[in-house]
VOBA-1610 file (N, C-alpha, C; in pm, whole numbers, padded with zeros to 5 digits, always signed):
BEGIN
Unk+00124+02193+07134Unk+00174+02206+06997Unk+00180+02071+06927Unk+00216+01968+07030Unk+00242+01854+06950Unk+00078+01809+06880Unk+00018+01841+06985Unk-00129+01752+06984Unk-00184+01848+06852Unk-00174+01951+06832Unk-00242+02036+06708Unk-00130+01983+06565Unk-00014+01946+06596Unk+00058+01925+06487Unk+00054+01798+06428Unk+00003+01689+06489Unk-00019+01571+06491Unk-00197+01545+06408Unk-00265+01654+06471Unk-00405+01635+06439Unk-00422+01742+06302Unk-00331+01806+06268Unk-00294+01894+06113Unk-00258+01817+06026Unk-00191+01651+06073Unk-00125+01601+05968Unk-00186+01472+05968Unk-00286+01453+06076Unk-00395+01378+05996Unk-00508+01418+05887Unk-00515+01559+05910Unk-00657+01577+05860Unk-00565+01572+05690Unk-00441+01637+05681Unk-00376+01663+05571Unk-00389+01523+05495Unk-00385+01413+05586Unk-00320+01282+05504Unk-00491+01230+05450Unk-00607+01267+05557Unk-00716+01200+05494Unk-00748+01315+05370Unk-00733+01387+05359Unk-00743+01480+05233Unk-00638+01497+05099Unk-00539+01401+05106Unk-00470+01340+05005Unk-00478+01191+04990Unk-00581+01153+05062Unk-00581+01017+05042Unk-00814+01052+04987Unk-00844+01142+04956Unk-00928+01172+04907Unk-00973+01228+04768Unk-00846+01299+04764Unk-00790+01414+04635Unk-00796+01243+04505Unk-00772+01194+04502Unk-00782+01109+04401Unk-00968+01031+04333Unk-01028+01083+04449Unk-01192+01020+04448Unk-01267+01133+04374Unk-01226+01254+04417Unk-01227+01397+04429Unk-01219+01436+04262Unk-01058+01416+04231Unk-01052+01386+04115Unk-01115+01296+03985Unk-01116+01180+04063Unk-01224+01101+03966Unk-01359+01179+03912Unk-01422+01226+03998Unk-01538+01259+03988Unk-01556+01421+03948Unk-01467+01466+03893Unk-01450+01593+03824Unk-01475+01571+03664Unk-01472+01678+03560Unk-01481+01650+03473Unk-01582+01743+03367Unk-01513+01771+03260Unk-01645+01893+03204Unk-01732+01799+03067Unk-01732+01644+03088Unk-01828+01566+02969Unk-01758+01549+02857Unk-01821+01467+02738Unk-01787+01410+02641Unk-01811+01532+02492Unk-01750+01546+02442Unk-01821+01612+02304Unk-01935+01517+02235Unk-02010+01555+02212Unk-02160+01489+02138Unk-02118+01369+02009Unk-01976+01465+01934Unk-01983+01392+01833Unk-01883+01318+01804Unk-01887+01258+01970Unk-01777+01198+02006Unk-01820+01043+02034Unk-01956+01046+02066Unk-02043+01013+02114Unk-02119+00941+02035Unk-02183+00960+01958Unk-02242+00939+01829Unk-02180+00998+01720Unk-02228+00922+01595Unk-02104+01002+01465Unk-02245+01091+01398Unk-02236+01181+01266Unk-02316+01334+01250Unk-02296+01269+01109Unk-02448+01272+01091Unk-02483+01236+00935Unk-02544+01377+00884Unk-02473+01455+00783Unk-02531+01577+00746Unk-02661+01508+00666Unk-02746+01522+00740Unk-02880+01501+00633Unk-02902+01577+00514Unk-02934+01496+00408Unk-02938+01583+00251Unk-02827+01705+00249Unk-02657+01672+00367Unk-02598+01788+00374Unk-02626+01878+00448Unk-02614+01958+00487Unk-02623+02123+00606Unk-02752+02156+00529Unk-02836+02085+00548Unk-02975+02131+00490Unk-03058+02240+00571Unk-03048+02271+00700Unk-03080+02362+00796Unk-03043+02481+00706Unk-02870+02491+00679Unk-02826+02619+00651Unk-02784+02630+00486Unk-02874+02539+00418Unk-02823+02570+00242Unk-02920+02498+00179Unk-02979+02467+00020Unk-03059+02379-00033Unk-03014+02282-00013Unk-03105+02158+00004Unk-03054+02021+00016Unk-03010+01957-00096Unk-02922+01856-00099Unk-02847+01798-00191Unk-02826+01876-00291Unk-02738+01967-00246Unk-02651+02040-00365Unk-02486+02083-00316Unk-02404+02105-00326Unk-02244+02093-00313Unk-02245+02193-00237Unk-02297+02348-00258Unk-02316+02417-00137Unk-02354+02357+00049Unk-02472+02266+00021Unk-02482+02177+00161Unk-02425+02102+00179Unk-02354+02035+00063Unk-02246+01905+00081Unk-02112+01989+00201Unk-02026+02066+00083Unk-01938+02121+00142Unk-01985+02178+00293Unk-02086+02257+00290Unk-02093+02321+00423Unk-02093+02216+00562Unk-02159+02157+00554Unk-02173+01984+00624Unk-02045+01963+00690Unk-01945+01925+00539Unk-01833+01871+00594Unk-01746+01950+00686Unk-01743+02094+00664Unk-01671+02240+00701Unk-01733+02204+00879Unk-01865+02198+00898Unk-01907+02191+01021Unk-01887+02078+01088Unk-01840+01952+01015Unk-01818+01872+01096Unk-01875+01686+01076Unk-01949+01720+00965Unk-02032+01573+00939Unk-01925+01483+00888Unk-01931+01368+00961Unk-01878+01234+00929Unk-01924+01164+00819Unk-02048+01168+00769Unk-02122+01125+00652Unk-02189+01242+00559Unk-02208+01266+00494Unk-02256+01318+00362Unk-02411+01249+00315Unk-02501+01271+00297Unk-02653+01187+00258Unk-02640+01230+00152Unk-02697+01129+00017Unk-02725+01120-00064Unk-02870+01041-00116Unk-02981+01125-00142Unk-03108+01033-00153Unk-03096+01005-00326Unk-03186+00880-00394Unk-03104+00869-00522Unk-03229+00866-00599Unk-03304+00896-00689Unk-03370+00859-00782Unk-03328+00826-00936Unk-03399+00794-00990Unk-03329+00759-01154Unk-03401+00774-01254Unk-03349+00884-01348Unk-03411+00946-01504Unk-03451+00824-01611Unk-03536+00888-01675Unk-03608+00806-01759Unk-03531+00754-01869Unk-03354+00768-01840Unk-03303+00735-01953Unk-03139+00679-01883Unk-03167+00640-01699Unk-03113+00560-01648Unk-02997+00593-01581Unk-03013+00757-01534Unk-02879+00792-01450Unk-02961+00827-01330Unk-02857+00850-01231Unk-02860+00828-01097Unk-02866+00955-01058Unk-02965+01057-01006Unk-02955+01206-00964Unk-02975+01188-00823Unk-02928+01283-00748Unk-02957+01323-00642Unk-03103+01384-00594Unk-03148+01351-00562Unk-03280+01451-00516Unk-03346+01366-00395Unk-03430+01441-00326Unk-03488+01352-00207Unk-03637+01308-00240Unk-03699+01451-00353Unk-03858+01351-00351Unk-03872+01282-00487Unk-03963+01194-00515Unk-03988+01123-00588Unk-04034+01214-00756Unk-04050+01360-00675Unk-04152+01446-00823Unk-04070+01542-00789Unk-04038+01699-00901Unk-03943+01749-00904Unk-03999+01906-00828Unk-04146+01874-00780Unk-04201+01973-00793Unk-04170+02059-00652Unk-04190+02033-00556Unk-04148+02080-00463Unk-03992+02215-00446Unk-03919+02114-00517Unk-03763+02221-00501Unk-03708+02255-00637Unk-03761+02232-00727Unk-03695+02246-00893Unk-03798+02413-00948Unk-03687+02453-01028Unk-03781+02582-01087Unk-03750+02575-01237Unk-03805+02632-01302Unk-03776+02581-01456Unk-03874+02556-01549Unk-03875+02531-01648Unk-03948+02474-01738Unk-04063+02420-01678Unk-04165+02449-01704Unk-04278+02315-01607Unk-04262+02183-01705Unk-04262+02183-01840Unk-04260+02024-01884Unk-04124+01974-01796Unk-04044+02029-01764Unk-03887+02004-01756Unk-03942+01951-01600Unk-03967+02057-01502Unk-03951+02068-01376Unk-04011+02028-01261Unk-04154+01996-01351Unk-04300+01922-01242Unk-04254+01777-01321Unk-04343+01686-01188Unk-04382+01563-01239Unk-04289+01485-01197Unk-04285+01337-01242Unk-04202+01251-01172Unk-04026+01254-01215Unk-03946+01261-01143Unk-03865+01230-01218Unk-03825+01115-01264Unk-03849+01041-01278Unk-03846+00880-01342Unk-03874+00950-01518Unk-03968+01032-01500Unk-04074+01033-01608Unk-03985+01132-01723Unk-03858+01163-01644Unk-03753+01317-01736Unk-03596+01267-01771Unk-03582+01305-01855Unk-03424+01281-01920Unk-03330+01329-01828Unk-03235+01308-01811Unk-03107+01408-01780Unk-03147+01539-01781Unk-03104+01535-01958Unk-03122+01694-02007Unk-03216+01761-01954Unk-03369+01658-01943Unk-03465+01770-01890Unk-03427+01830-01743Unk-03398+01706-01674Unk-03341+01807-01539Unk-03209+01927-01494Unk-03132+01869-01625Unk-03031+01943-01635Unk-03121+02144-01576Unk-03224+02170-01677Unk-03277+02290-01706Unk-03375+02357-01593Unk-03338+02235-01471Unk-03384+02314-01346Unk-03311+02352-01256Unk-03320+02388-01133Unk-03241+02481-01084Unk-03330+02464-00940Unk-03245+02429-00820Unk-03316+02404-00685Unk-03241+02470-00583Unk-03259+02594-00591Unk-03202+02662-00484Unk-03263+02768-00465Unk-03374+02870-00585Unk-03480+02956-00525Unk-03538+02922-00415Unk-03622+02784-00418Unk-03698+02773-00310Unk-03632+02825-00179Unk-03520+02760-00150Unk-03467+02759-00040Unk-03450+02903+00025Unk-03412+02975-00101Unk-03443+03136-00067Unk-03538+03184+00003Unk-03675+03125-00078Unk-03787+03188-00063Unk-03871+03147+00106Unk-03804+02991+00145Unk-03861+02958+00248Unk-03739+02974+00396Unk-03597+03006+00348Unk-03580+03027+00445Unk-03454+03193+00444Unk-03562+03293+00455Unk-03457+03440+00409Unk-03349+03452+00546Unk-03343+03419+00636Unk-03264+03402+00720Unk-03148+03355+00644Unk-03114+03277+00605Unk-02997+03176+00542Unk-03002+03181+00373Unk-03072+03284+00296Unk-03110+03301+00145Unk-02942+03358+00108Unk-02896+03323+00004Unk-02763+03357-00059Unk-02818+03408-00242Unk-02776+03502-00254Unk-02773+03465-00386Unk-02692+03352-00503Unk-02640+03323-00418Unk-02530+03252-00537Unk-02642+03082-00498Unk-02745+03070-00452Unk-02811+02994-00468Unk-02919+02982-00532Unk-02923+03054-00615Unk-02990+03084-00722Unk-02889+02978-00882Unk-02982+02909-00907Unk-02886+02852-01046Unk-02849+02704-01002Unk-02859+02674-00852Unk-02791+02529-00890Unk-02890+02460-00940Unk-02796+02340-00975Unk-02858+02247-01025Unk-02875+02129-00945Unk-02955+02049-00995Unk-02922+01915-00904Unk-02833+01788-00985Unk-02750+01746-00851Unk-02641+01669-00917Unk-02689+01521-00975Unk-02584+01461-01064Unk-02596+01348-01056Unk-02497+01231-00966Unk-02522+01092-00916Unk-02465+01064-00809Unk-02310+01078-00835Unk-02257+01027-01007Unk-02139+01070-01005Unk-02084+01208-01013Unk-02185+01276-01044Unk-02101+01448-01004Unk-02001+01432-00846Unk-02128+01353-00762Unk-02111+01407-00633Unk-01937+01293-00656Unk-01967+01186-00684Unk-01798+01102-00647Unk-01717+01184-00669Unk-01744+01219-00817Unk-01653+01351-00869Unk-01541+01419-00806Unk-01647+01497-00754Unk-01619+01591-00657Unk-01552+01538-00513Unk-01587+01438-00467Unk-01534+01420-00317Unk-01461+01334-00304Unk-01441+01225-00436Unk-01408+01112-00481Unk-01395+01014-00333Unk-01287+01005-00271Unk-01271+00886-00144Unk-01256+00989-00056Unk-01244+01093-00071Unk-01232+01182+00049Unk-01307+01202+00165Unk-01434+01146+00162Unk-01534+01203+00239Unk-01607+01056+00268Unk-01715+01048+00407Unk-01812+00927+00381Unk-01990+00970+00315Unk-02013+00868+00230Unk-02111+00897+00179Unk-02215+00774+00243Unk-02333+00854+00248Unk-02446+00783+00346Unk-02586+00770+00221Unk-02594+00667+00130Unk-02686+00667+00030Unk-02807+00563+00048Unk-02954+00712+00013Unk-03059+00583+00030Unk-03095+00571-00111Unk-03124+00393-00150Unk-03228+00389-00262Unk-03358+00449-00245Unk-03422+00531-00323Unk-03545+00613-00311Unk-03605+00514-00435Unk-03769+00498-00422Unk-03850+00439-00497Unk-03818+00330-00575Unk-03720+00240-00532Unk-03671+00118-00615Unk-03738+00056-00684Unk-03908+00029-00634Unk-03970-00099-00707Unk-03995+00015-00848Unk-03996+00099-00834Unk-04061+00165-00984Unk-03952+00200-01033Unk-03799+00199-00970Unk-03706+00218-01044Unk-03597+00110-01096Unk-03646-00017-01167Unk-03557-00126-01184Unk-03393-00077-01212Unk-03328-00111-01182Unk-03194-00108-01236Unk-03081-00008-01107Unk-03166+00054-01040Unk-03135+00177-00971Unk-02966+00093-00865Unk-03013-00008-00861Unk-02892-00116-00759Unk-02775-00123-00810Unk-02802-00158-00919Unk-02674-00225-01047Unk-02604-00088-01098Unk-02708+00048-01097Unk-02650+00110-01123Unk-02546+00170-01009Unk-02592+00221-00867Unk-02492+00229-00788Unk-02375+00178-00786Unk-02399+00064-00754Unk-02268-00115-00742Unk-02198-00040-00865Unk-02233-00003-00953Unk-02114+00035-01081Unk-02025+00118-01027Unk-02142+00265-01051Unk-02041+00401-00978Unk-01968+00353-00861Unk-01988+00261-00781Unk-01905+00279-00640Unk-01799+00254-00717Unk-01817+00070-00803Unk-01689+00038-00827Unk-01610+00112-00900Unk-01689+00194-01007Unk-01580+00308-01092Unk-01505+00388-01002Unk-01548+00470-00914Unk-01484+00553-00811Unk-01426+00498-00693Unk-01380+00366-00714Unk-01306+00288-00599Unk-01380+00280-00490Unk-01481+00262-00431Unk-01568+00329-00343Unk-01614+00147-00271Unk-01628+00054-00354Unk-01650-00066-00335Unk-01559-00104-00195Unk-01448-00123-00219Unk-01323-00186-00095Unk-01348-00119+00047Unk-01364+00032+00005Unk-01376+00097+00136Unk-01469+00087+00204Unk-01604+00072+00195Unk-01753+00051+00203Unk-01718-00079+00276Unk-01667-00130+00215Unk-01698-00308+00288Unk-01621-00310+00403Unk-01463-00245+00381Unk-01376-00281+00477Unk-01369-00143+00582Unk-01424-00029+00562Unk-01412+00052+00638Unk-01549+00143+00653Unk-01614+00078+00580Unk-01815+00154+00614Unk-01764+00291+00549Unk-01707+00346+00415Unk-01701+00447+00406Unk-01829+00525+00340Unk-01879+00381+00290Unk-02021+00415+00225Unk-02123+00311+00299Unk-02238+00330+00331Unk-02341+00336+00410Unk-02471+00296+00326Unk-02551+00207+00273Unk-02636+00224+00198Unk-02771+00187+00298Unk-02857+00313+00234Unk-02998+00262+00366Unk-03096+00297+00268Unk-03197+00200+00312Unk-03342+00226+00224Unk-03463+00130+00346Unk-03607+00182+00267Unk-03682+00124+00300Unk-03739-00002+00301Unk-03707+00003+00139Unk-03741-00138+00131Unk-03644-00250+00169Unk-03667-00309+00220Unk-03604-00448+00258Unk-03563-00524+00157Unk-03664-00509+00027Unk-03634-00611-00103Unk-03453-00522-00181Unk-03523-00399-00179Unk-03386-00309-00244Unk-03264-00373-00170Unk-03246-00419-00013Unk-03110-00452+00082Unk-03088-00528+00053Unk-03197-00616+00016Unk-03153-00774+00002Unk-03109-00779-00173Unk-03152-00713-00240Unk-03102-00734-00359Unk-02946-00687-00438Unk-02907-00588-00313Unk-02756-00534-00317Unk-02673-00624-00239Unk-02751-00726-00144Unk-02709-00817-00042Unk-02639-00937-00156Unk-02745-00960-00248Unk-02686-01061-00327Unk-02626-01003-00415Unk-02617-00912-00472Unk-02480-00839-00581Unk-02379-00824-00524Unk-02366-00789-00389Unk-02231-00773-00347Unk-02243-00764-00177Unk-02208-00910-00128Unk-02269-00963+00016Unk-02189-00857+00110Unk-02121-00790+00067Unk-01952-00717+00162Unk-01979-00552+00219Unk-02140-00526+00146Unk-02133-00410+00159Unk-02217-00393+00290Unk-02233-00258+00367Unk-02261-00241+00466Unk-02392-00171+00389Unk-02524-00222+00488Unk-02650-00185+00461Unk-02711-00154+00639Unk-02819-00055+00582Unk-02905+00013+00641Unk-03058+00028+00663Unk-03134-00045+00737Unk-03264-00103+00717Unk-03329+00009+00792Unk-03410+00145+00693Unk-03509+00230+00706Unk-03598+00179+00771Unk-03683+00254+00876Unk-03818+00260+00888Unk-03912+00325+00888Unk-04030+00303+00861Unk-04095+00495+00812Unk-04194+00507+00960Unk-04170+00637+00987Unk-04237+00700+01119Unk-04378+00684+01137Unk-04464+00680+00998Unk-04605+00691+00997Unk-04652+00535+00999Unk-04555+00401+01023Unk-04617+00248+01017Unk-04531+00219+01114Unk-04416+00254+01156Unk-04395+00169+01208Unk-04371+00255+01398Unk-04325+00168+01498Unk-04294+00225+01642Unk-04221+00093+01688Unk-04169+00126+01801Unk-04078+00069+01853Unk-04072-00073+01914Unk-04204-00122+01872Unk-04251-00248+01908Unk-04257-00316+01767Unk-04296-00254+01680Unk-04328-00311+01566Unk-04162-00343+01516Unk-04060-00262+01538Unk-03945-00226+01496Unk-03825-00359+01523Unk-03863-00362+01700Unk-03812-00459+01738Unk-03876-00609+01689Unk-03974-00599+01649Unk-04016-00740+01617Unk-03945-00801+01476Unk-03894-00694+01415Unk-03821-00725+01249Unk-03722-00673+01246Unk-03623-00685+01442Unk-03472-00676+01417Unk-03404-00833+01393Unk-03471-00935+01426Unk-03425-01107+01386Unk-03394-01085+01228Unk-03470-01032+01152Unk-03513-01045+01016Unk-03380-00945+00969Unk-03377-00867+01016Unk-03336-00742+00995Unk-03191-00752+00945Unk-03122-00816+01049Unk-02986-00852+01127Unk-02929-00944+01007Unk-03058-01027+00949Unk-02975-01154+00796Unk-02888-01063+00682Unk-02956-00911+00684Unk-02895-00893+00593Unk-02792-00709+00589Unk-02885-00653+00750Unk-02821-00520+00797Unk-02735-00522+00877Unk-02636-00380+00891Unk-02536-00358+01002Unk-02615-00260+01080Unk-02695-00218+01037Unk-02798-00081+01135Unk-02914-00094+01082Unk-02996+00010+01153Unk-03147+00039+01150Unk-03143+00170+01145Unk-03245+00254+01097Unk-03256+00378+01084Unk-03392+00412+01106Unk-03443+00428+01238Unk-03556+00498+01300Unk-03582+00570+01286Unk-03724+00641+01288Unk-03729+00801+01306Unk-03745+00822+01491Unk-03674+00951+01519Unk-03628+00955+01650Unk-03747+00953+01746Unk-03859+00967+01707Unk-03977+00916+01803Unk-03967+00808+01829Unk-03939+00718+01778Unk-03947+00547+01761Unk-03849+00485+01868Unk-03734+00560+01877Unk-03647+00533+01941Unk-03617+00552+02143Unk-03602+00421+02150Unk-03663+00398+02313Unk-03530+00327+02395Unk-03501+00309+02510Unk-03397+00212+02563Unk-03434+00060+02499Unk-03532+00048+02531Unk-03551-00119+02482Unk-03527-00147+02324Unk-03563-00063+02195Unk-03491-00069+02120Unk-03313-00088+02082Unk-03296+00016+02117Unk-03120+00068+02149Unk-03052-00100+02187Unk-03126-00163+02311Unk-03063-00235+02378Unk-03107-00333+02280Unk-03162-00361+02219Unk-03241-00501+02122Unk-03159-00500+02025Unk-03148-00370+01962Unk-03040-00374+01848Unk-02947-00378+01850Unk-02840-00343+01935Unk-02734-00394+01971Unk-02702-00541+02002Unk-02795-00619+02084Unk-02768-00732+02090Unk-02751-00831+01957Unk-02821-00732+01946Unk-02817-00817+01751Unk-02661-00767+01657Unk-02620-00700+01733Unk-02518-00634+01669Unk-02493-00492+01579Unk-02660-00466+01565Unk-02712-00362+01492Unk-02704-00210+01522Unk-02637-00141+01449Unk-02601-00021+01523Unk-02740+00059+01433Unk-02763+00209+01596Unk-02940+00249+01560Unk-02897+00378+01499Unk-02910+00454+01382Unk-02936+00550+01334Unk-03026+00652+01287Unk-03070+00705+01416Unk-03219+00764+01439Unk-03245+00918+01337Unk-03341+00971+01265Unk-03331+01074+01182Unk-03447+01148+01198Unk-03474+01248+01187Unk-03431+01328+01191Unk-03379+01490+01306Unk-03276+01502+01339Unk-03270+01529+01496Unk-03208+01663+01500Unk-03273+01769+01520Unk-03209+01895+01504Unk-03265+01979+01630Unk-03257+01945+01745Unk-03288+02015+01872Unk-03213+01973+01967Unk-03114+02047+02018Unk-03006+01963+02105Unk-03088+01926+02232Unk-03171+01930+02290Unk-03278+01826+02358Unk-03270+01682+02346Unk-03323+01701+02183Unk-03341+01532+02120Unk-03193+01466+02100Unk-03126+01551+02105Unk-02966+01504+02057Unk-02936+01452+02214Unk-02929+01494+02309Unk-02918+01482+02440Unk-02977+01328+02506Unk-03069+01325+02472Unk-03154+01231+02500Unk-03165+01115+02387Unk-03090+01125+02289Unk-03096+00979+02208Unk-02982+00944+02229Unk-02864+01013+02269Unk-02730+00996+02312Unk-02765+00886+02441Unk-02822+00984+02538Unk-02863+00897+02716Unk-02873+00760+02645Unk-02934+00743+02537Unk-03014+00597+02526Unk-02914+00506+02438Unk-02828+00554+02375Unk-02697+00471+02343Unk-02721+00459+02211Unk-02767+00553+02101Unk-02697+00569+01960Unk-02618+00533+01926Unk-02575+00495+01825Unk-02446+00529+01720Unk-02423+00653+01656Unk-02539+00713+01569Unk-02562+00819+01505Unk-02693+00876+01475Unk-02664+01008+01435Unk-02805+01062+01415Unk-02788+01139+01266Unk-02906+01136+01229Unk-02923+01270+01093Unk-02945+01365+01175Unk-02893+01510+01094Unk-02908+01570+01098Unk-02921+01742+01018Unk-02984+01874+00995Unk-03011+01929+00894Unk-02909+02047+00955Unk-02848+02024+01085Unk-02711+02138+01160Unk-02632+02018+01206Unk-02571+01983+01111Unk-02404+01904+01224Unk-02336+02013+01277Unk-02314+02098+01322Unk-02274+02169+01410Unk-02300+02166+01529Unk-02441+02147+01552Unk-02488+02166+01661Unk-02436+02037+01753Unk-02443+01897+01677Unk-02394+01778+01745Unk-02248+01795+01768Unk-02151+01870+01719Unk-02035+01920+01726Unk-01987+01997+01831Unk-02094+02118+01855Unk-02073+02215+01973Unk-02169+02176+02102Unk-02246+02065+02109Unk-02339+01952+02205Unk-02152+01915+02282Unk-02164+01884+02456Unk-02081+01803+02532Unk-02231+01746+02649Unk-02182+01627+02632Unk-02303+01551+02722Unk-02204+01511+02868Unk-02281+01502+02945Unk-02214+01507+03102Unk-02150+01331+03088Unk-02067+01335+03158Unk-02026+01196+03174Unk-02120+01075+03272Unk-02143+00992+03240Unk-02245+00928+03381Unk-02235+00817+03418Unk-02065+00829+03401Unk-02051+00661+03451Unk-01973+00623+03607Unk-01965+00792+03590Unk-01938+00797+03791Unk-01759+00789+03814Unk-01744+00788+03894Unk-01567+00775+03912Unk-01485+00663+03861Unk-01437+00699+03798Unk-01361+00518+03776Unk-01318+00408+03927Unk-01310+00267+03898Unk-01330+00189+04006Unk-01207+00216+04074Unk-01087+00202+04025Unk-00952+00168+04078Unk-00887+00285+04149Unk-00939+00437+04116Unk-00876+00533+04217Unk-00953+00520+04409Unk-01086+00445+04319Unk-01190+00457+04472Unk-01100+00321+04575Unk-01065+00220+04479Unk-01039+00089+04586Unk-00911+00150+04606Unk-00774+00197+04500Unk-00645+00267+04612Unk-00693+00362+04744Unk-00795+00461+04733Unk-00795+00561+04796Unk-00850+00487+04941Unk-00945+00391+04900Unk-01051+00367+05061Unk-00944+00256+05072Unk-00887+00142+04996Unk-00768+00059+05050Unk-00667+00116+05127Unk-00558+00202+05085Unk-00538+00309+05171Unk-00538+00342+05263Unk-00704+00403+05280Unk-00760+00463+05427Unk-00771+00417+05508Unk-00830+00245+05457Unk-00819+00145+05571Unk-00708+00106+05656Unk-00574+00113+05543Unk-00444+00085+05638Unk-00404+00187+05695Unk-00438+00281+05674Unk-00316+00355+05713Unk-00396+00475+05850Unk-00508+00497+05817Unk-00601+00527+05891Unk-00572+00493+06022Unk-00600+00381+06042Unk-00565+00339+06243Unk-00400+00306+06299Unk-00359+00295+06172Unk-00152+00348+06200Unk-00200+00487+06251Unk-00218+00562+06220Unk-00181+00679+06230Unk-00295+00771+06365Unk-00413+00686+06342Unk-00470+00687+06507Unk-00392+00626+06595Unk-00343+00550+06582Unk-00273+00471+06715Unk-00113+00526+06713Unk-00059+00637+06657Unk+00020+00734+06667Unk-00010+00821+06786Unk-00099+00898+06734Unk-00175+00999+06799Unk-00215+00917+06924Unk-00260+00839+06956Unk-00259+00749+07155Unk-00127+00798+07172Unk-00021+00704+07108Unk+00136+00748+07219Unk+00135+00817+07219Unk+00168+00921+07115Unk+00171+01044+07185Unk+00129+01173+07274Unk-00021+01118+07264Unk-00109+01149+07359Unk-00079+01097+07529Unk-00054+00994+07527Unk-00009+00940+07661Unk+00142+00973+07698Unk+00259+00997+07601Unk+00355+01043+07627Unk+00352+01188+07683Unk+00295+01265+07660Unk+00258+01410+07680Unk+00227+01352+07815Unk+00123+01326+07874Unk+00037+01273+07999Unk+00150+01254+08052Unk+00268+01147+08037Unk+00339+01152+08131Unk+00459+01290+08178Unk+00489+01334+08069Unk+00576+01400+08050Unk+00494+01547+08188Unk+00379+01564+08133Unk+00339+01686+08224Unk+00323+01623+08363
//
């Protein structure tokens, strides 16, 4: 009895002196967007027309940390929302009003289109009627509306053909208080392609946080890294397209201090795997999905339960063998 009660309360003690390793190494992962932060691209664009308050709001409802705003500018010097350069693609309306550049249209003329059929027509899965009629905003509708409440993620679109497009932002931020927060808390985000557009908001107002685009069809991840030195004089990030994006990037830009914001990423696959490689953030056309994404943990047990548990084992381990001798030999004599 003794010898089974003795050898019960070793096995007990190496299995509470295990339960802590055991523990370490349990665990059901990180939430995704915990992980990286969720830029609603052009808004919940997956599930509503892009850049319109329907995708804005829905975005935020699901979970996006940033809000996108792409910017072009009317022929009579306000700031609209839209993502392409010509109206033709997502606008319905008038054709003098609705085709063609928008540089080339008033306000008013865009006022008289309406970008939310399409979206009907190309995606009936997700078609609403009440998307029928919007309009597209202008950038201060959108402050308007969300004023400091929300983060806004804005690219200059077509700058060299749109002079003034800089000065005009830098205003609206400062009208809508938007300036202080941007600088001191990244609430606003400004990213573009051109390098000249960064550097020219760089010298209007050195405080703000910028975003150095790259386009998928010139550039790759060699070319990318070669103009993060350059990059770094005047950005806080880079914004890849997610092909581009590699460990040796990730790790390049960071050293630089540069956080990577890869776009466009709507397959929890790619979400999975730009995470592995050490993001900051991603675009995206479902923030939800980066929301309801948990990525496994992979940094293994923490150090300090493993050195108590095997420190521990080491002491106490051959105490408690060299128990089990006496009393092993006490028995011996005793019988």
């Amino acid at each position: 009895m003794r010898r089974f009660g003795l050898t019960t309360a070793l096995v007990g003690f190496l299995l509470v002196l295990a339960a802590p390793v055991a523990g370490a190494t349990s665990g059901e992962g990180t939430p995704a967007n915990e992980t990286a932060l969720t830029i609603g691209h052009r808004g919940a664009s997956g599930y509503a027309p892009e850049h319109t308050f329907p995708a804005y709001d829905l975005a935020l409802r699901l979970g996006a940390d940033y809000i996108e705003q792409d910017l072009q500018l009317t022929k009579d010097g306000v700031l609209v929302v839209l993502h392409d350069e010509t109206l033709d693609r997502t606008a319905r309306g008038p054709e003098e009003n609705c085709t063609g550049s928008v540089i080339d249209k008033t306000l008013e003329q865009i006022k008289t289109c309406e970008v939310g059929s399409w979206f009907n027509e190309e995606n009936p899965g997700y078609a609403r009627e009440e998307y029928v009629g919007l309009e597209i905003p202008t950038l201060e509708e959108v402050f308007q509306r969300y004023g400091s409440g929300v983060n806004y993620y804005i690219e200059t679109k077509n700058p060299e053909e749109a002079p003034g497009m800089e000065e005009e932002l830098l205003r609206l931020m400062g009208e809508y208080g938007l300036t202080g927060p941007a600088a001191e808390q990244r609430q606003v985000l400004i990213q573009s392609f051109s390098p000249d557009s960064l550097r020219k908001i760089q010298a209007l107002d050195p405080s703000l946080p910028l975003i150095r685009l790259y386009d998928e069809e010139e550039e790759d991840s060699e070319t990318i890294r070669e103009d993060l030195e350059e990059a770094q004089t005047y950005a806080v990030g880079i914004g890849p397209s997610k092909e581009d994006v590699d460990r040796s990037l990730v790790s390049e830009a960071h050293a630089r201090s540069l956080e990577v914001h890869p776009y466009t990423v709507n397959e929890e696959q790619e979400m999975e795997e730009l995470i592995s490689l050490g993001v900051d953030a991603m675009f995206t056309n479902f923030p939800d999905l980066l929301g309801e994404l948990t990525v496994p943990d992979t940094g293994g047990p923490p150090l300090l339960p493993l050195i108590v548990a095997s420190g521990a084992f080491v002491v106490c381990a051959p105490l408690a063998i060299f128990g089990w001798l006496l009393l092993q030999r006490h028995a011996s004599r005793s019988s």
